[in-house]
N, C-alpha and C positions, 0 to 999 in steps of 0.2 A: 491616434490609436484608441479603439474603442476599451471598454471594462472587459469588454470578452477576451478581446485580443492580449489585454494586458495579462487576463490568466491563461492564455494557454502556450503563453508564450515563455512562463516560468518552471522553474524545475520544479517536476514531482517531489514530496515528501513525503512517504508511504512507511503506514503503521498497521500491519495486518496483527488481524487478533481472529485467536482461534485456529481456523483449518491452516494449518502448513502447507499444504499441496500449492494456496494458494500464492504463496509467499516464493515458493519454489519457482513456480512460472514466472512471475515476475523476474525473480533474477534471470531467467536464461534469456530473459530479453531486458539485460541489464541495466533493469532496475533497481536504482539503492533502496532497499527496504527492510525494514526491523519487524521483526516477527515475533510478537507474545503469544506464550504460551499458555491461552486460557482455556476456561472449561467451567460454564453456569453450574454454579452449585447444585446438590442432588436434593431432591426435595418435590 
């Protein structure tokens, strides 16, 4: 089994930051994913 192989062959671990929408999508195609709630400082 190739390096490739051996990554696509393991489970996602998904850390979205920022837009929720996108973290949303993700689950409904049940994906475990941890969603931070950030936001670049104003400046």
């Amino acid at each position: 089994m190739t390096e490739k192989e051996k990554l696509f062959n393991k489970e996602l671990k998904i850390i979205n930051i920022g837009i929720e929408m996108f973290a949303d999508d993700l689950e409904k195609q049940n994906v475990d994913v941890i969603h931070v709630n950030w936001r670049p400082p104003a400046g």
